[in-house]
C-alpha positions in Angstrom: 19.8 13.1 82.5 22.7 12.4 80.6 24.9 14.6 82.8 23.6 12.9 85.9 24.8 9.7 85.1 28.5 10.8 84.2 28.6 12.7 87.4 27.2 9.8 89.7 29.5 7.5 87.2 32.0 10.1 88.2 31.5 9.8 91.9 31.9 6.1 91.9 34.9 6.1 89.8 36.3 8.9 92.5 35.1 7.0 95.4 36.7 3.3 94.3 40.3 4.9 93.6 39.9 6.8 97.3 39.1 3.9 99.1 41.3 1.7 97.5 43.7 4.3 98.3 42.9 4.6 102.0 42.8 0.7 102.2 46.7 0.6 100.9 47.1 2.9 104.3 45.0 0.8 106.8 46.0 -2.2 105.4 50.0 -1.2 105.6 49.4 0.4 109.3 48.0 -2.6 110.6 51.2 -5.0 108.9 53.5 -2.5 111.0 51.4 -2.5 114.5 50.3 0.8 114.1 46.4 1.3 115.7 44.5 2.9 113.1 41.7 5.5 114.7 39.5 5.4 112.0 38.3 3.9 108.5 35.7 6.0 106.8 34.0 4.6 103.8 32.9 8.6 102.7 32.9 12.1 103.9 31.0 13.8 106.0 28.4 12.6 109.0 28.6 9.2 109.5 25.2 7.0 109.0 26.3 4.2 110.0 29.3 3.1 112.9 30.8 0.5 114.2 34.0 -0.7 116.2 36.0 -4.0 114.9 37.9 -6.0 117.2 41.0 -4.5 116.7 39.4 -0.9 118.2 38.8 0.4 114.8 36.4 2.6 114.1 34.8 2.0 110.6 31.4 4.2 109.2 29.4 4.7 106.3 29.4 8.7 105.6 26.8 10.8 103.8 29.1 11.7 101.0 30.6 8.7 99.0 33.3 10.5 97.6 36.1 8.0 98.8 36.8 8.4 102.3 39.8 8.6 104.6 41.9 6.6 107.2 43.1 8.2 110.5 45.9 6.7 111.5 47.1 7.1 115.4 49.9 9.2 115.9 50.1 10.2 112.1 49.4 14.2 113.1 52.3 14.2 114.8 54.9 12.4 112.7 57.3 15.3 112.1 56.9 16.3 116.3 59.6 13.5 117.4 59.6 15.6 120.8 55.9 15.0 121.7 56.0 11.8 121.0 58.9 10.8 123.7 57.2 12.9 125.9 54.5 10.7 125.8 54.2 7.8 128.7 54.8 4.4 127.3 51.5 2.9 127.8 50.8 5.7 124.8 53.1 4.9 122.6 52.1 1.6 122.0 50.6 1.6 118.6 51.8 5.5 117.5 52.9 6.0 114.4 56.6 6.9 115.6 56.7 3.8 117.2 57.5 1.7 113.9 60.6 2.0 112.3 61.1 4.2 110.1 61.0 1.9 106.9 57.6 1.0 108.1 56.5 4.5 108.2 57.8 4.8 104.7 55.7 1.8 103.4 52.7 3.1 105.0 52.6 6.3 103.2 53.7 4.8 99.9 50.8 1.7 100.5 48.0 4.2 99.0 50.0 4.8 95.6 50.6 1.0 95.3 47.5 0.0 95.9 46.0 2.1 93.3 48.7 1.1 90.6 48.1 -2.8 91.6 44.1 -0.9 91.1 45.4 -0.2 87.5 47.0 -3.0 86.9 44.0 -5.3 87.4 41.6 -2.8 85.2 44.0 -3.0 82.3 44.6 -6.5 82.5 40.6 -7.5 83.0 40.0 -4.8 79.6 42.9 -6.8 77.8 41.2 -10.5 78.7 37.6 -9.5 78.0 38.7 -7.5 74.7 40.5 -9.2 71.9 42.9 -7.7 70.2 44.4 -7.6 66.4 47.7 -9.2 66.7 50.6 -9.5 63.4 51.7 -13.0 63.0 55.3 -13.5 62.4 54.7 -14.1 58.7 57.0 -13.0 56.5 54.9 -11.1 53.6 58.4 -9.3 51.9 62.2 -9.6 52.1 64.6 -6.6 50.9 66.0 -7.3 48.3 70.7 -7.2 49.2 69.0 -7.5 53.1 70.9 -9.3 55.8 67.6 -11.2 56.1 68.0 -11.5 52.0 71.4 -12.7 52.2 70.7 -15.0 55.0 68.2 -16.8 52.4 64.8 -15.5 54.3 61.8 -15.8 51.3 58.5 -14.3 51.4 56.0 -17.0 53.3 58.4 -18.1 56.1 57.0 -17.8 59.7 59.8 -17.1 62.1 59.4 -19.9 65.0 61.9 -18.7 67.2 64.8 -16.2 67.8 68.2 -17.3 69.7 65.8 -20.2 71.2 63.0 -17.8 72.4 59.8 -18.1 70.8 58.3 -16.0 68.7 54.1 -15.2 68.3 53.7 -12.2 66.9 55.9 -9.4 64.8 56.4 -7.2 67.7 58.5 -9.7 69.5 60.5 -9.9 66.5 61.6 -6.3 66.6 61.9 -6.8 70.0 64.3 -9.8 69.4 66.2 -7.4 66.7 66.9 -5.1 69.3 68.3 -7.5 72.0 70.7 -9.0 69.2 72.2 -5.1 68.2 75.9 -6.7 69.2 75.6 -10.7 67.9 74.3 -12.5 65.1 70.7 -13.7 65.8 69.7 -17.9 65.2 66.3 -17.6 63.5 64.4 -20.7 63.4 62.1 -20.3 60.1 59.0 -22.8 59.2 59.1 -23.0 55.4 55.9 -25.0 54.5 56.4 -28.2 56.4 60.2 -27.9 56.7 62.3 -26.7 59.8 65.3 -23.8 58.6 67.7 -22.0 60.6 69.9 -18.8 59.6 71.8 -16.6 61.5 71.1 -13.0 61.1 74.0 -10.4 61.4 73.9 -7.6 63.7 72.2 -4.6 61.5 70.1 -1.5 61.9 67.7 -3.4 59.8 67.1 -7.1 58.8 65.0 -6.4 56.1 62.4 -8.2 56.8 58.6 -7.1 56.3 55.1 -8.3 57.4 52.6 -9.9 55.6 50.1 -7.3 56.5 47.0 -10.5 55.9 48.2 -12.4 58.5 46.3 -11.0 62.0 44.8 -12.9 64.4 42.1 -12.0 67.4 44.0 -12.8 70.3 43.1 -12.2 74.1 46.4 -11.6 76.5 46.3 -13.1 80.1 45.4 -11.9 83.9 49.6 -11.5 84.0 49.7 -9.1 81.0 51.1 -5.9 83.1 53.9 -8.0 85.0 
């Protein structure tokens, strides 16, 4: 039983990242005027068939294992002499028949989509499942530090760095990094009272976490961009 359900939970994993897939194709072919032949939702025999108004085929095949897009023209996209031996009335809608930039875009359409695909999973698992941030809470200063010289004491929370703001210890490292070649304003909350230092450029501040001070924190729908 148990290998039943990963192999069905298998298929349908297989089958979403096909179609999506396919639908970065169809939906890229019919942006550049290109006639698509055929959208099949699964492999094999079709069960089910029928014709939308733009003279697309679409079906329902026995095997949902993804499916496939058949694109007009697309068979023949590196025989440039069959194609402008074709009458015009032909060419209408053939794959050649968009520029080349647009062909480019409708091949790459099926890895996009299935990156923006990605994208949204990642970003739905992030919203829906909280995660253990570090607060920007000073817990330890090194002692002969920049930080330590600068006057930065165990307790502060850093606010902000060179006016950005700061919510958790990884943008501070990150913030560290971008001011390698100047000295950094930190803006420090020190009980109720506002303090600013400038940190010097240095491999390390000398600054350390207070390892007690987490919070559960869900990121946003925008989290990947």
């Amino acid at each position: 039983m148990h290998i039943l359900m990963t192999v069905i939970a298998l298929m349908i994993v297989l089958g979403v990242v096909v179609f999506i897939h396919e639908l970065g194709h169809f939906l890229a072919a019919r942006w550049a005027h290109v006639t698509v032949n055929k959208f099949s939702i699964g492999f094999g025999p079709a069960l089910v068939k029928w014709h939308d108004k733009h003279g697309t085929q679409w079906q329902l095949a026995c095997l949902p294992l993804g499916g496939y897009v058949s694109i007009y023209g697309q068979e023949d996209m590196f025989d440039r002499k069959k194609y402008d031996d074709l009458p015009d009335d032909k060419k209408v809608g053939h794959y050649l028949s968009a520029p080349r930039w647009k062909q480019f875009i409708i091949i790459a359409a099926g890895v996009v989509m299935n990156f923006i695909l990605a994208w949204v999973i990642y970003s739905c698992a992030f919203m829906f499942h909280p995660r253990q941030v570090q607060l920007p809470v000073v817990g330890q200063v090194i002692q002969k530090s920049v930080a330590f010289n600068a006057g930065v004491k165990p307790g502060d929370i850093i606010v902000k760095i060179d006016g950005e703001k700061i919510s958790n210890w990884g943008e501070i490292i990150l913030a560290k990094e971008l001011a390698a070649n100047h000295s950094a304003d930190v803006q420090l909350l020190r009980g109720k009272k506002n303090i600013t230092v400038a940190l010097a450029p240095a491999e390390r501040w000398g600054l350390v976490a207070d390892g007690s001070k987490t919070e559960l924190r869900k990121k946003g729908f925008l989290a990947f961009m």
